[in-house]
C-alpha positions in Angstrom: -0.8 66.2 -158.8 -3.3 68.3 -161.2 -1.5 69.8 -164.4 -3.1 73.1 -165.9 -2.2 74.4 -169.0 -2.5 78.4 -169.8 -2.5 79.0 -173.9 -1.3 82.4 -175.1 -4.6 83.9 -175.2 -5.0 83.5 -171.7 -1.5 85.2 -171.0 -1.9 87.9 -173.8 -1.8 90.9 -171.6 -2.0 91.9 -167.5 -5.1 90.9 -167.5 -4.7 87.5 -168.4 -2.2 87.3 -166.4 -3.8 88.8 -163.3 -6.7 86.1 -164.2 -4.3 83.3 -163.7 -3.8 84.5 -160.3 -7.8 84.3 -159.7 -8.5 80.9 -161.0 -5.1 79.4 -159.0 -7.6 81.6 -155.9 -10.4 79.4 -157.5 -8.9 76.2 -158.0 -6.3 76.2 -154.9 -2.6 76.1 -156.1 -1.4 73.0 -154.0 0.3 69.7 -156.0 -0.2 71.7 -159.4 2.0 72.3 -162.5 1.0 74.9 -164.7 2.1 74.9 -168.6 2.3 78.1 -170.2 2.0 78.9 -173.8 4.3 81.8 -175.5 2.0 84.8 -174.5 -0.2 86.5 -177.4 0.7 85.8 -180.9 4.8 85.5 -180.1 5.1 82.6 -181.8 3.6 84.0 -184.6 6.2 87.1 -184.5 9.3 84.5 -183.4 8.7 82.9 -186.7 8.8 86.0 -188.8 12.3 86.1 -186.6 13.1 83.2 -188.1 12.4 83.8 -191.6 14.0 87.2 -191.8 16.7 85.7 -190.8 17.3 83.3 -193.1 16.4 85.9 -195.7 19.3 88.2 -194.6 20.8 87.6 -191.6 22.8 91.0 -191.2 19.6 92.9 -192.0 18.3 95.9 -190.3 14.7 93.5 -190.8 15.8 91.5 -188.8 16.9 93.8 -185.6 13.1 95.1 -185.9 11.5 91.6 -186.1 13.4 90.8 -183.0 12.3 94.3 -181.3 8.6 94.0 -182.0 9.2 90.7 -179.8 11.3 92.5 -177.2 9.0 95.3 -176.8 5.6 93.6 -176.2 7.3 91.7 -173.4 9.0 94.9 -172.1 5.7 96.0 -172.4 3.6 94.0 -170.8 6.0 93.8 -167.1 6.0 97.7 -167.5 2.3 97.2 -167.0 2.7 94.4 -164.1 2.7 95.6 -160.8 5.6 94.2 -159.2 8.1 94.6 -156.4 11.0 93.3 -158.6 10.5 94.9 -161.9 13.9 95.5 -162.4 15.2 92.0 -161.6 12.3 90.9 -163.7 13.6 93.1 -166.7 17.5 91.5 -166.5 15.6 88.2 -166.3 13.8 89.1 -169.6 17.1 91.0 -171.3 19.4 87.7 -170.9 17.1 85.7 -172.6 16.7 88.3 -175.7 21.2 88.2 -175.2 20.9 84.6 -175.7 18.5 85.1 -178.9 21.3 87.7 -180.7 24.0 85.4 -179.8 22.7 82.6 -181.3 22.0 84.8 -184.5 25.3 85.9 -184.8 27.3 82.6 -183.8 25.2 79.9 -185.7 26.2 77.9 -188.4 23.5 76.1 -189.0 21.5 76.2 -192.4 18.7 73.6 -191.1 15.7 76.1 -191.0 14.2 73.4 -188.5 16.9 73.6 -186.5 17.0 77.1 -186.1 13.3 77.1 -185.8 13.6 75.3 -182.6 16.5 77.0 -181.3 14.7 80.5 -181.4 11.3 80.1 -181.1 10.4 78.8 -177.8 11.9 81.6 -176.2 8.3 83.0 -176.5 7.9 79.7 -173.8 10.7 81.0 -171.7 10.0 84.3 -171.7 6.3 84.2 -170.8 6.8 81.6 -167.5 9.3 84.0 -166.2 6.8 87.0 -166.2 4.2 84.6 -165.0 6.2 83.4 -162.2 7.1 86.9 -161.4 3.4 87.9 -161.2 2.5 84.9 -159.3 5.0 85.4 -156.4 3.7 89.0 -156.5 1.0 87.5 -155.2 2.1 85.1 -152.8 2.3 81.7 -155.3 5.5 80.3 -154.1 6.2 78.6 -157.6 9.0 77.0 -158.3 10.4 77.4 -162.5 11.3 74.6 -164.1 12.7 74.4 -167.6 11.4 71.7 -169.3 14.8 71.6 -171.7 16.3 69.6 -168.4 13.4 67.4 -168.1 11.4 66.8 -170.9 14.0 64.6 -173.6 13.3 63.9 -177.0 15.0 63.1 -180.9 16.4 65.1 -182.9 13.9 65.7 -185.2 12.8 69.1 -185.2 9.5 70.9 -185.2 8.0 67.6 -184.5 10.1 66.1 -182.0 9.0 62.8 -180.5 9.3 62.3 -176.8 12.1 59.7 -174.7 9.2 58.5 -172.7 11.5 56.4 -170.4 13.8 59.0 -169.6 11.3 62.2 -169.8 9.1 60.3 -166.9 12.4 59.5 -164.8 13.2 62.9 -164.6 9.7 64.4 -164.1 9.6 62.2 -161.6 12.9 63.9 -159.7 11.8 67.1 -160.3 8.6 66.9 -158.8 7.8 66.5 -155.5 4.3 66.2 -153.9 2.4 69.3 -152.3 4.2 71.6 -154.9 3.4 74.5 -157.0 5.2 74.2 -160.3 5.8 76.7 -163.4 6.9 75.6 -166.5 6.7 75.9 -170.8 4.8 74.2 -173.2 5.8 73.2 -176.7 9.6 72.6 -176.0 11.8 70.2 -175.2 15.5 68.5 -175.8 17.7 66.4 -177.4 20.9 67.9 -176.2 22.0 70.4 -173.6 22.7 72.2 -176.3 19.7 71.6 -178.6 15.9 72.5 -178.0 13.4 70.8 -180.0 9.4 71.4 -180.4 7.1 68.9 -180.4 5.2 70.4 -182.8 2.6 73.9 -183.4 0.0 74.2 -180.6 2.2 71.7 -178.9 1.8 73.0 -175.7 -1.8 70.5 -174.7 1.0 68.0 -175.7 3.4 69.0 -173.1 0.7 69.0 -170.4 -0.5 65.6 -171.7 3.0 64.3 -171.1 3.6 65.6 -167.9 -0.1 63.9 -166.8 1.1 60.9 -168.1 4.9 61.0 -166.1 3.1 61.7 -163.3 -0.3 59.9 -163.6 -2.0 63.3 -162.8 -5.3 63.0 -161.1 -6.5 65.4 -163.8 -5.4 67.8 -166.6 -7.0 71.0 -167.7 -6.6 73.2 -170.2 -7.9 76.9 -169.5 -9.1 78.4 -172.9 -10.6 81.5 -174.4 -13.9 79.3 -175.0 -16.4 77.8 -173.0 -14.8 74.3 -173.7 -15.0 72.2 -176.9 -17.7 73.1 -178.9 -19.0 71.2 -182.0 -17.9 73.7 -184.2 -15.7 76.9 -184.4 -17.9 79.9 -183.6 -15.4 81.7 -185.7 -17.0 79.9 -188.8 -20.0 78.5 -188.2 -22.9 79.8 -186.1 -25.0 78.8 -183.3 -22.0 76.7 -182.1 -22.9 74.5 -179.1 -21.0 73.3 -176.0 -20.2 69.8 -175.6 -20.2 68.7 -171.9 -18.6 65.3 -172.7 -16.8 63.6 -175.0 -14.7 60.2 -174.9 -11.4 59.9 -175.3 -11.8 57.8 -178.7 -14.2 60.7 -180.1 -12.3 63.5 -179.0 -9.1 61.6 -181.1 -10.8 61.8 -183.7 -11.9 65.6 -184.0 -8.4 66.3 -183.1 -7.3 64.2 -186.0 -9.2 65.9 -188.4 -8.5 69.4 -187.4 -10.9 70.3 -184.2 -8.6 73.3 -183.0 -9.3 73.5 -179.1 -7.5 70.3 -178.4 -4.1 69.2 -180.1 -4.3 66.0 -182.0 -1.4 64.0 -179.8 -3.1 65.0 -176.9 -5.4 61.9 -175.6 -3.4 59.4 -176.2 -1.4 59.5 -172.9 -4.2 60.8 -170.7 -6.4 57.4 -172.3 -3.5 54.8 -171.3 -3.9 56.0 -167.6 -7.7 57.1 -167.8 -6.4 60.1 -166.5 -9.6 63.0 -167.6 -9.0 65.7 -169.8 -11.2 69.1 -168.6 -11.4 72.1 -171.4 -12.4 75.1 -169.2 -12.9 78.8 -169.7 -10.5 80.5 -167.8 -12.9 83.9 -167.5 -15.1 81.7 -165.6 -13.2 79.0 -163.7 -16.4 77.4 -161.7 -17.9 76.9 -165.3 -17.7 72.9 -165.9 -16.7 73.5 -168.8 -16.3 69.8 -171.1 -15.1 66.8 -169.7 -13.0 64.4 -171.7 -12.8 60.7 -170.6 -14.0 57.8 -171.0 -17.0 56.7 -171.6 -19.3 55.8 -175.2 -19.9 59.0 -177.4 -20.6 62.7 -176.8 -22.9 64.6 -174.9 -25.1 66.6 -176.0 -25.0 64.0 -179.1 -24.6 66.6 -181.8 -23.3 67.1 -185.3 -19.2 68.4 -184.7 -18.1 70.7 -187.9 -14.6 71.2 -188.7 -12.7 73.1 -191.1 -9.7 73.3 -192.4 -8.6 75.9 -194.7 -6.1 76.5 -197.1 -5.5 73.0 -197.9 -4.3 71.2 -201.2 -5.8 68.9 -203.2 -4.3 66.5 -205.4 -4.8 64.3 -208.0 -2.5 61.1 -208.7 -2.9 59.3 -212.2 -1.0 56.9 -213.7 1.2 58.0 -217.2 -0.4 55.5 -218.9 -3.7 55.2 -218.2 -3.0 52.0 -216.3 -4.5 50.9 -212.5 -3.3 52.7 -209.5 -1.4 49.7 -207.4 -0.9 49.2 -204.0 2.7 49.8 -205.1 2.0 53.3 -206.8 0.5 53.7 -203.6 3.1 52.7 -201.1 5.2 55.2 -203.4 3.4 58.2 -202.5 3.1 57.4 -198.3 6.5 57.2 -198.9 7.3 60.3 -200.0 4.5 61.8 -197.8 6.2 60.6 -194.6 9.8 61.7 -196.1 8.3 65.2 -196.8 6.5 65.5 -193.5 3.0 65.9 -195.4 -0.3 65.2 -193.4 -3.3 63.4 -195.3 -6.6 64.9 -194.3 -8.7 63.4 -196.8 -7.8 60.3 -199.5 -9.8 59.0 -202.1 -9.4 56.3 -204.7 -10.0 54.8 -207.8 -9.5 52.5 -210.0 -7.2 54.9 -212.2 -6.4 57.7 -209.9 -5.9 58.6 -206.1 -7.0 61.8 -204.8 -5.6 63.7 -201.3 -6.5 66.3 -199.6 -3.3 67.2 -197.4 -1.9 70.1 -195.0 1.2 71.6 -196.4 2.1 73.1 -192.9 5.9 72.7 -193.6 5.9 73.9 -197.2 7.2 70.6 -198.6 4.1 70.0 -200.8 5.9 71.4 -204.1 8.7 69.5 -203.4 6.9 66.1 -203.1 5.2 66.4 -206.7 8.6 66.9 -208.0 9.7 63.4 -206.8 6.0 62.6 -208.5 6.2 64.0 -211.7 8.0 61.8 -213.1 5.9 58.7 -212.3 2.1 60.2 -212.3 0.4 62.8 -214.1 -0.4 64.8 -211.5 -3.4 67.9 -211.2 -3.0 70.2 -207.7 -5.6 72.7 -206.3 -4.3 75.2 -203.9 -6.3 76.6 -201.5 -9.0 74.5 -200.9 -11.3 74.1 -197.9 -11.8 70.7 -196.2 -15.1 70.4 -193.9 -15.7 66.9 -191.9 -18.9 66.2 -190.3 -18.5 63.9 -187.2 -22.6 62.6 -186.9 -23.5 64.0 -190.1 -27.0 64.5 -190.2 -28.2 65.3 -194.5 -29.2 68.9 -192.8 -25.7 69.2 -191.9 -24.3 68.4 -195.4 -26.6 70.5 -197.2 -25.7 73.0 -194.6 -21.9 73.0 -195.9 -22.6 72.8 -199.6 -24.7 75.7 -199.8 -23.2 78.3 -202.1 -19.7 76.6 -202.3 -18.4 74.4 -205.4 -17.8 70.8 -204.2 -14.9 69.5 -205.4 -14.4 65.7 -203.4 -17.6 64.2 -201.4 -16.8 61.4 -199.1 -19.0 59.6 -196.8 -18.5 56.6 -194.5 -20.1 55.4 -191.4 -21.4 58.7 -189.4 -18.4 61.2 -190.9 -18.8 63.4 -193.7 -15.8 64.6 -195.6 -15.9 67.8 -198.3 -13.0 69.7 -200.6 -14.8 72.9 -201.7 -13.3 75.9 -203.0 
């Protein structure tokens, strides 16, 4: 079996979706699963769901959040040209019935919880019209919701997989020679409870499908020629990297490379199963392989940003040393409050961080702190690390900004600027 995995970029509008259809033409759709993202920015507009909701829940707000999702769907198979629109349509309008019965009957105040239980409908909605569009064309493929398959805990927005049971039951469901339609990013813990496995998650969920079915490959069909060493979006003259190892594609994932998601590799590298990053406007494009073997190729300088970080300084009260035991303090709270280190620093009388507030949690952890640290936050800092740093590169980043935190070791680069 091959897995492919479509982001939302890629399924955005009839065009993406009529692209699909040409690289499955390209690429043959026999022993395949696709993974589809939530098309376009739905996620983005299923969140805003979310949060008018729990803002006021009887809220006209809220009936037009939920209608800017319903019509950019409605608009989109309006578009499609298809045999069985209108069956395609009642598909589309029982999923937005289960959506308004779940926001009327819930009782639920968990904002994670809720989270998971209406966001990946934006999963659900765009496999349908993708599976729609592909038998349209003659793509006998078969939709599987992952809920039934893919198992995990209960711990919501970040949900980590059964392994044992999640391969058992890929392994029921899929049989070889297939053609095979399914979501990314979702999952369960009970019949009655979806869970995520995190934003982005979706490279995840084609990871772990690679892994229950030891995949001869897995490829994920972007927007971009494949992974570059830096984000065009922010730095220029970005360059494609044909090849990468496993180990050195962990770690740009780690520290923020966007094109692949950071839990990614792991599987695929316990059953050297390759990774390919392809451009899905050019499916014969070889786009960057991901396996393994020593280093990178071309060997390059990678640049990565993250913006809109925090930075934060940890002192003791009384001037004192910063212990391991101060220290064991604040991973503590870090893990309880869900807050990702990017960066740390330390010395002998204070401990700096660098960290993603993603869940909004930050403020909360430096009230558990204030009482034991004196304690000096920046908000909206940008954090750039240099895989192969070269001093061009560095003086290439610090040009015009205020540095803030400089850290080197080994051949990475790590700088706080605002």
């Amino acid at each position: 079996m091959r897995v492919f995995k479509f982001g939302g970029a890629s399924v955005k509008d009839v065009t993406g979706l009529e692209n699909v259809v040409s690289v499955l033409r390209h690429t043959g759709a026999k022993d395949l699963v696709i993974v589809v993202s939530a098309m376009g920015k739905t996620t983005n507009a299923l969140e805003q769901v979310v949060d008018t909701y729990f803002e006021n829940s009887n809220s006209t707000l809220l009936t037009t959040a939920l209608e800017v999702v319903r019509n950019y769907h409605f608009q989109i198979i309006d578009q499609v040209s298809l045999d069985k629109k209108q069956a395609l349509f009642g598909k589309i309008e029982a999923f937005f019935a289960e959506i308004e019965a779940f926001l009327t009957n819930n009782q639920s105040s968990d904002y994670d919880q809720v989270y998971d239980q209406l966001v990946p409908y934006g999963e659900l909605l765009s496999s349908t019209i993708l599976q729609a569009v592909l038998e349209q064309q003659d793509f006998a493929a078969q939709w599987l919701d992952i809920r039934t398959i893919l198992k995990t805990d209960s711990n919501f927005r970040e949900a980590k997989v059964n392994w044992k049971l999640t391969e058992k039951n890929f392994k029921e469901h899929i049989n070889s020679g297939g053609l095979y339609l399914t979501q990314g990013f979702i999952g369960s813990y009970k019949p009655s409870l979806t869970t995520t496995l995190g934003r982005e998650g979706s490279d995840y969920t084609a990871a772990i499908i690679g892994y229950c079915l030891s995949a001869e490959s897995v490829t994920i069909w972007k927007d971009v020629p494949g992974v570059l060493n830096a984000d065009p979006r922010y730095f220029e003259n970005a360059t494609l990297l044909s090849a990468i190892s496993y180990n050195e594609a962990i770690e740009l994932a780690f520290y923020g490379a966007s094109v692949i998601h950071p839990k990614t590799l792991q599987p695929l590298q316990q059953k050297g199963i390759p990774l390919y990053v392809k451009p899905f406007l050019n499916p014969a494009a070889a786009g960057t392989c991901i396996s393994e073997r020593d280093t990178i190729e071309p060997y390059s300088p990678c640049f990565i940003l993250k913006r809109n970080e925090v930075l934060i300084k940890l002192s003791s009260l009384d001037f004192s040393f910063m212990l391991e035991e101060h220290l064991g303090e604040v991973f503590s709270l870090m893990a309880e409050y869900r807050v990702k280190v990017d960066l740390i620093q330390h010395s002998a009388i204070s401990f700096s961080l660098c960290v993603d507030d993603k869940f909004n949690t930050v403020t909360k952890m430096l009230c558990a702190l204030q009482n034991r640290f004196k304690i000096q936050v920046i908000y909206g800092v940008n954090l750039y690390t240099i895989r192969h740093f070269t001093p061009e590169a560095l003086v290439k980043i610090e040009v015009d900004k205020e540095v803030l935190v400089k850290q080197v070791a080994g051949n990475m680069a790590q700088l706080v600027v605002k």
